[in-house]
N, C-alpha and C positions, 0 to 999 in steps of 0.2 A: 294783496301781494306785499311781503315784507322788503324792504329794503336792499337787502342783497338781493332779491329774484329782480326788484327796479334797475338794478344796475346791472346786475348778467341780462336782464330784456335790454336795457339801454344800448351797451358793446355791442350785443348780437346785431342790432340793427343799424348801428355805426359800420358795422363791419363792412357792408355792400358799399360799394364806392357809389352806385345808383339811388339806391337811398340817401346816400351822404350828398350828393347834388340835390333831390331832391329837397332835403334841409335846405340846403345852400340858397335856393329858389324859395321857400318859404320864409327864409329868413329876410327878403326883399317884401314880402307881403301874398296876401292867402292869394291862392289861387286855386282853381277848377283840375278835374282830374283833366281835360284834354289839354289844358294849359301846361300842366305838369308833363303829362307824356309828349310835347311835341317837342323839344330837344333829343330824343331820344329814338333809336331805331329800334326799339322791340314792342312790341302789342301792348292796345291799353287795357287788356285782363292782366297782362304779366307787371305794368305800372299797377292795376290795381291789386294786386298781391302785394307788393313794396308799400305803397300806402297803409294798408292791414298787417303788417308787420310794424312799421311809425307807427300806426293807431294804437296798438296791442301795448309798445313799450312807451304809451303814454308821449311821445315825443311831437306827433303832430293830432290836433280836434278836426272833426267836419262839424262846418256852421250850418247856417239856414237862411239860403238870402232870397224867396221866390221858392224855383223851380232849381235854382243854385245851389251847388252844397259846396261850397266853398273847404279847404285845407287851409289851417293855420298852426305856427311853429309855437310849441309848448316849451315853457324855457325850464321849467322845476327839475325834468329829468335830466337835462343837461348839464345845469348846475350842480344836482348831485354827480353826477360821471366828472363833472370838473373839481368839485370839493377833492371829491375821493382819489384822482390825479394829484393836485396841491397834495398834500401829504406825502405821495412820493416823493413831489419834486423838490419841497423841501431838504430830504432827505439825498438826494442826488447832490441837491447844491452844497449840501453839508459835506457831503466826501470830497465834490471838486475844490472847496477850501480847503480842505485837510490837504488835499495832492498840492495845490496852490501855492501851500506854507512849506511841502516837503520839499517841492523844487526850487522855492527859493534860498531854503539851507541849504540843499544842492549844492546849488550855484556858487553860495557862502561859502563854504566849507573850500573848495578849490582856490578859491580867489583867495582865501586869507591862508592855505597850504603853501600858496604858490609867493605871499609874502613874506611867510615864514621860514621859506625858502632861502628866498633872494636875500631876507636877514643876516642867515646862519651862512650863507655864500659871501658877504661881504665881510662878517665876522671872520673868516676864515682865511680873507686875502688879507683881513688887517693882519693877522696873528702867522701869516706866512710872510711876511714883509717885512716884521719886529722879531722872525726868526733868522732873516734874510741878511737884515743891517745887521747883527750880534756877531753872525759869525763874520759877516767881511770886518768889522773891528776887533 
């Protein structure tokens, strides 16, 4: 399986919210299929389908403890699903700087319109004032 099929198998089986608990549970330490299904109100053939979908995309192993076959959480493929995430988010976080620095020119821009303002308004009472006195003398 090349890489990209690892990572469309990886999502697909993220996808079930039942699987993703499942994870969730494996990631505290291995546990037994009846272990795994007892949270849960649907059959343990239909838990052991959701296991066989983990198993397939690599995400969880069965051990061998006895008469046990224990489930445990495989970290490789999630890491890649998280690598491969990182590169977006990088990229996410690079536009919300860019908005970051737009809206604080925003912001600038008003605030120093609104001085430039208040400037050219008191300029204008000076130069109404020095029309003011000229003509009463």
């Amino acid at each position: 399986m090349n890489a990209s099929d690892r990572l469309s198998a990886t999502f697909l089986a993220l996808a079930d919210p039942t699987r993703r608990a499942i994870l969730a549970r494996l990631a505290e330490g291995e546990a037994s299929v009846a272990e795994l299904a007892e949270p849960f109100s649907i059959s343990q053939p239909a838990i052991s389908k959701h296991l066989r979908m983990l198993e397939r995309a690599g995400l969880i192993s069965v051990g061998q403890d006895g008469q046990r076959r224990p489930r445990r959480i495989e970290a490789a493929p999630l890491a890649e699903a998280s690598a491969w995430l990182e590169r977006y988010r990088q990229l996410w976080e690079a536009n919300y700087e860019r908005l970051d620095a737009l809206l604080d020119e925003m912001k600038r821009q008003p605030a120093e319109a609104a001085q430039r303002s208040a400037s050219t308004e008191g300029t204008a009472k000076v130069v109404r004032r020095q029309r003011t006195r000229k003509r009463r003398r």
